[in-house]
C-alpha angles and dihedrals in degrees: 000000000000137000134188136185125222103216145312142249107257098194093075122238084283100037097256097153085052090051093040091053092050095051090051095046082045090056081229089130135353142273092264096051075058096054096039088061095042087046096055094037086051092046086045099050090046088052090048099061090035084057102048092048105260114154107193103051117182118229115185093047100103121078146177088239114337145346105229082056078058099051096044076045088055094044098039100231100151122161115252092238086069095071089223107176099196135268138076103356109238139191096287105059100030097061091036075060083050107029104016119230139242093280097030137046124231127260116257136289126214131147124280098236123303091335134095093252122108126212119197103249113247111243105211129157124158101282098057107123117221117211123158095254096153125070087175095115102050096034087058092043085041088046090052098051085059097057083053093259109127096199145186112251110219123209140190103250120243102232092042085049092059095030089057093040126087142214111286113241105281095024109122115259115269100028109171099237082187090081103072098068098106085056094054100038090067093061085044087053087051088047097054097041091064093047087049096049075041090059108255108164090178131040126192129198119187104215094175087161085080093073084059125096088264115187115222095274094061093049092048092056091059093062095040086051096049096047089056091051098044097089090052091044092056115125084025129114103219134202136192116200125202134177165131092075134024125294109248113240101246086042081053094046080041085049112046090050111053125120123280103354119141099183144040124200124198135190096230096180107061074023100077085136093049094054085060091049086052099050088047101059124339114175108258115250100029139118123258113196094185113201093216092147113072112237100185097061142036118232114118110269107254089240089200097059095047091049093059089042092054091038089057088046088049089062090051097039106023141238105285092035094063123098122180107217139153125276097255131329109320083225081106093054126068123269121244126354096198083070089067098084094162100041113123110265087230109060086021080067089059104048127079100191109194095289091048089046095059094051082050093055099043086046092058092043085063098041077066102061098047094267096110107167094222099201097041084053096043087054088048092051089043086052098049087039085050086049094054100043106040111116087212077080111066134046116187102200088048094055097049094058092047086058097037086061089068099082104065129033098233101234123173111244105244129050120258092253093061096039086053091053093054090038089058093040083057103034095032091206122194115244104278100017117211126226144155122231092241130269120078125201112317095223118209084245090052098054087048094056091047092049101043080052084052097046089039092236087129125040123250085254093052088049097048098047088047085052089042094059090044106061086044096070093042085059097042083050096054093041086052084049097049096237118166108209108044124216118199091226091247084240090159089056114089078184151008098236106018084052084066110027080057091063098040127075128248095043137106138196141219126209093214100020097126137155134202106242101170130331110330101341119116132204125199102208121206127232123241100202100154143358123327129230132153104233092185142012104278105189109021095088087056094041106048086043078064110043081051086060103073138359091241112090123274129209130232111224122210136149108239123229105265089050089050096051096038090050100049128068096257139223106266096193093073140046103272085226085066096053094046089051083056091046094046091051093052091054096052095057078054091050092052094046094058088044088054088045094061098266116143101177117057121168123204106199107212086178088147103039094105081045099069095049115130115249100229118060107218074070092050105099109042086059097054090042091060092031087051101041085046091063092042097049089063096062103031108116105036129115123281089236086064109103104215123193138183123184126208124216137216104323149092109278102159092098100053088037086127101053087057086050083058098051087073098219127174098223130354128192121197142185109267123138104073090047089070088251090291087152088064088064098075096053085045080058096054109266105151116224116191103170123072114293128197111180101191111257090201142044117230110187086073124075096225128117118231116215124241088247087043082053102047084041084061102038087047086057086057097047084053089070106018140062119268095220096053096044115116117195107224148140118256093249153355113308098225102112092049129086130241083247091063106025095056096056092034090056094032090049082050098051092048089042088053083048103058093046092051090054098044080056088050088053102052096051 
């Protein structure tokens, strides 16, 4: 019996990849300091599986930032604003595609399906020119061989690439970037050709876009893309990889019928639908991977129930035709659970983090065959018994009011446009007010006082008066700036999410428990193992220190309840409706609570709220009806003189505008700018918005600095479509991640930018 592993985290159990990018963007070491620790964290990771047993080990998933950028590196498929001359495509060029540079801005960033990581967006038009300009994938399958691993190389496959990329800037509406499939599967040929005189005696290529609602001419374009390849695949096992939702039942039919394919890989966690197409016809003689081990969270897989799941496959597919593999690539889980020394036994007993789940898949690979290891199975079933029966999980008062929220919609009383005319008599905000989303720079200094807190090594005084004087200097900055609506800089959160899962019940928290969200940024998810509750106030102490601070109004800054839930590793054991309900119950009490304090302003990031939607359509609308209710059940019963926000990260949000509409919001600010202003599109097509906007004017995850004119261009493109009197002036995100050298110019360049535009509108009146 077989087992195969998706793919692999690439930042290392202690982020040594993350640490080794920023040191070579710093200039801080070399490109070959870079390779030399991607090198050993690739050869680790390959030992690791071959060690475990794994015999389908993936080679090409790992990458320096992404691995659809590989792929557009493979297929050289450069913008033309990156001046790339050709050739083997190096360092420069490939992270100014990722992170932009000081003349040109980056490519864009959107999520990579329903998870928080984020792929950099292919730019293609009919005069792209393909040319094979990447040997990554056969140097790392070649690499591997050396060290004795005889692995699968992954690819991007041909028809999801296309599927995933967009019109380059110029190119008409509505340009079929499907056609440009006959100029990409050459390169692909060239590709395969060199695996295959390497040695490759397997090829995978992750399709996840068949999971998607695909009309008849995308299917189509599957067939036609794998006939054309079949020649080239011959001699080659082959296999297509799917996941994160089912299979539909015509992509199935498209699927399991394509040309020279020899096997077929399925998410069957989040495919329960797909379990039943397989048992009802599978085409004899192929191969079934079969994603029983969830590779998007990390409970510990329930190896009882996957057995008898694989056991019932086994009847339909056959014996020899059955591999046992993850859901999808472990790059979503954490990395390695030995690493949480100071987690608690008992929930440590209930999680699997990537290098757990490989010993659970190989395990059951050999269950299979007649080889169970009887004691490694008897702790699993102790530790799921222990997880249903521990009374830490479950809160009865909690989950009353959870059920009792389901008979009303908790609205605010008073519509958006009235709550807007008594916010202005009390804030008397110039026209296009100008914010920020939150956080401001996490200094080195910063992230040392936080830790030695943590570690004890300074007193609480010690920490607040270091905060204190922290978030003085933020306000006096943004007074000196001229900036409207104040932040506090949020300089006390490691995180968005882990700040306030630390202070709620019913989470836990790792001390290596980090994912890879985009690049070289890491996040450290919480877990949600039980009922949630909010035993004290978490930000009023921060906020009203601030406010105190200066006369100007001053934000409250809290992570709404979707973001919190889609960007933790979730209870599996209950609906995840009924845990956001929880979630959203504990931050109102925090809402009212700032209300009460004096704060005016509170803003409720939903960051994460397009994230979470479903991948098939006909699911669509039960998730934005809980996800929607849950926000507003946060806000429902202030005052109409509160000012509430809510801000919106990297995706594409035009076709749930309306559900953001429903969430009844004061004032909402949204990532715009790298998207080449996409979101303008829908109010240009006649969706009214009657609440405050701010479209981001500048993109932070680059390090480039806009100019004042490159801002009021943009602001003047938003007035062209929306209301003077509900535009807010903004960057697209949080500027955490940024330095002073570059916040101070960017924010100084977009007040002045908001100025002269106010006074151009004075002047026309």
């Amino acid at each position: 019996m077989a087992s195969h592993i998706v793919g692999y985290p690439r930042m290392g159990p202690k982020r040594e990849l993350k640490f080794a990018l920023e040191s070579f963007w710093d200039g801080k070491s070399t490109a070959e300091d870079l390779e030399k620790v991607a090198t050993d964290l690739r050869a680790s990771i390959w030992k690791q599986m071959a060690d475990a047993g794994i015999k389908y080990i993936p080679s090409n998933t790992f990458s320096y930032y992404d691995q659809v950028l590989d792929t557009t590196a493979m297929l050289g498929a450069v913008p033309e604003r990156y001046s790339w001359t050709g050739g083997e495509i190096g360092f420069d060029t490939y992270f100014s595609m990722a992170r932009g540079n000081a003349t040109v801005p980056a490519m864009e960033m959107t999520k990579w399906f329903d998870t928080n990581y984020h792929f950099i967006v292919p730019e293609l038009g009919p005069n792209t020119k393909f040319t094979y300009s990447s040997h990554k994938a056969v140097n790392e399958y070649k690499e591997a061989k050396a060290l004795g691993v005889d692995t699968v190389p992954v690819l991007t496959g041909p028809v999801s690439y296309l599927l995933l990329s967009k019109a380059a800037k110029g190119v008409e509406k509505g340009f079929p970037l499907l056609s440009l499939l006959s100029g990409i599967l050459p390169v692909y040929k060239e590709v395969i050709a060199e695996l295959k005189a390497a040695g490759a005696s397997w090829i995978q290529f992750d399709e996840p876009t068949l999971v998607l609602d695909l009309d008849s001419q995308k299917l189509a374009a599957f067939s036609a893309a794998y006939t054309e390849l079949e020649s080239a695949l011959s001699g080659l096992n082959v296999l297509i990889e799917t996941y994160f939702a089912d299979v539909p039942a015509e992509s199935y039919k498209t699927l399991t019928s394509l040309s020279g394919v020899t096997a077929y890989g399925f998410d069957l966690v989040r495919g329960a639908q797909t379990l039943d197409l397989v048992k009802s016809g599978f085409p004899a003689g192929k191969y079934l991977f079969a994603g029983v081990v969830d590779g998007r969270n990390i409970w510990a897989d329930d190896l009882a129930a996957s057995l008898s799941t694989l056991q019932s496959l086994e009847a339909v597919v056959g014996k020899d035709k059955l591999v046992v593999s993850t859901s999808c690539s472990l790059m979503h889980t954490a990395v390695d659970l030995v690493n949480e020394t100071k987690l608690d036994a008992e929930i440590k007993s209930w999680l699997a983090f990537a290098a757990q789940k490989v010993v659970e898949v190989d395990a059951l690979a050999k269950a299979l065959a007649g080889q169970k290891d009887e004691a490694y199975f008897a702790a699993n079933a102790a530790a799921q018994a222990s997880r249903k029966s521990s009374p830490r999980v479950t809160n009865e008062e909690v989950q009353k009011a959870a059920a009792a929220l389901k008979g009303s919609d908790h609205r605010r009383a008073t519509n958006v446009s009235a709550r807007l005319d008594a916010q202005q008599k009390k804030l008397n905000l110039p026209v296009l007010p100008t914010t920020t989303i939150g956080s401001f720079p996490q200094t080195v200094e910063l992230r040392r006082v936080r830790r030695e807190y943590k570690a004890k090594k300074i007193s609480e005084e010690e920490y607040v008066t270091a905060i204190k004087e922290e978030i003085n200097k933020v306000v006096k900055l943004q007074e000196e700036l001229d900036i409207d609506v104040l932040v506090h800089g949020e300089p006390e959160r490691n995180d968005m999410v882990e700040y306030f899962g630390e202070q709620l019940s019913g989470f836990a928290f790792t001390a290596n428990g980090w994912v890879q969200s985009y690049g070289s940024r890491c996040v450290k998810p919480p877990i949600i193992y039980g009922d949630v509750s909010r035993p004290n106030p978490m930000t009023v102490f921060w906020s009203t220190t601030a406010q105190s601070m200066t006369s100007r109004p001053m934000k409250g800054m809290l992570t709404g309840p979707v973001t919190i839930l889609n960007w933790s590793f979730v209870r599996n054991d209950q609906p995840r409706f009924e845990t956001c309900y929880q979630i959203a119950l504990a931050i109102k009490k925090e809402v009212e609570d700032l209300e009460a304090a004096g704060i005016q302003v509170i803003q409720i990031d939903e960051a994460a709220l397009r994230e979470g939607l479903p991948l098939r359509k006909a699911e669509h609308a039960f998730y934005l009806d809980w996800a929607v209710h849950s926000f507003r059940i946060t806000n429902c019963e202030i005052k109409d003189t509160t000012q509430i926000h809510t801000h919106m990260c990297y995706s594409n949000f035009n076709d749930i505008i309306h559900s953001i509409i429903n969430m009844d919001a004061d004032v909402i600010t949204i990532e715009n700018s790298r998207s080449d202003e996409k979101l303008l599109s829908v109010f240009r097509e006649g969706v009214k918005y009657g609440a405050g906007i701010g479209p981001g004017v500048y993109d932070i995850h680059s390090p480039r600095i806009p100019s004042t004119e490159e801002i009021a261009d943009r602001i003047n493109k938003m007035l062209a479509v929306l209301e003077t009197n509900i535009l807010w002036v903004n960057p697209d995100c949080g500027l955490k991640t940024r330095k002073y050298t570059e916040v101070k110019p960017a924010l100084t360049n977009m007040v002045s930018a908001a100025k002269l535009i106010r006074t151009q509108l004075a002047s026309t009146k």
